[in-house]
N, C-alpha and C positions, 0 to 999 in steps of 0.2 A: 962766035959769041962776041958781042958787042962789049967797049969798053964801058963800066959804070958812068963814067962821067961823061960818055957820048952820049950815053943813052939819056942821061936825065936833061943832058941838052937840048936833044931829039924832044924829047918828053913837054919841056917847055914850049920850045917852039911848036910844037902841034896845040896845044893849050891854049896859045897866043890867036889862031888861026879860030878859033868857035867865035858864037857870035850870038852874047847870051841874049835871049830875050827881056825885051823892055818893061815895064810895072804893068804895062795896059794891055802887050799882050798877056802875059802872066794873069792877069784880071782876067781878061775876056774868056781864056781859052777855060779858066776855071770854069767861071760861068755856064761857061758852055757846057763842061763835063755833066755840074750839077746839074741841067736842062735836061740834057740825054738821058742822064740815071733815073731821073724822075718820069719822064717817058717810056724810059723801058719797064720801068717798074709797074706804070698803070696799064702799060699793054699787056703784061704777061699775068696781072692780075686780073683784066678782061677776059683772056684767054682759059684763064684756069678757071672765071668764073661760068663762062659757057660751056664749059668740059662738065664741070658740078652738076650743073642743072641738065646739059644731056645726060650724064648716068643717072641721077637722079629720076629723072623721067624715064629710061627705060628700066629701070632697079625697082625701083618703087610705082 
């Protein structure tokens, strides 16, 4: 078991070592998220919607 006060040193120094991203990627990557959700959204709503209309057609 490690000493408290090595360990938060350790702790620091690995903290020091990240390498946050900058406003524009933070921007983009959002964007991007938003892009893809809205994507998946209208594909699986195409999907479901030719699922509907095959049961529908053999049901009815």
């Amino acid at each position: 078991m490690a000493n408290p006060l090595q360990f938060l040193q350790q702790v620091r120094s690995e903290t020091a070592k990240v390498v946050w991203p900058t406003r524009r990627e933070v921007l983009l990557t959002t964007v991007m998220v938003f892009i893809m959700a809205a994507l998946t959204s209208v594909f699986f709503f195409l999907v479901d919607l030719v699922i509907r209309s095959g049961l529908q057609a053999v049901l009815g």
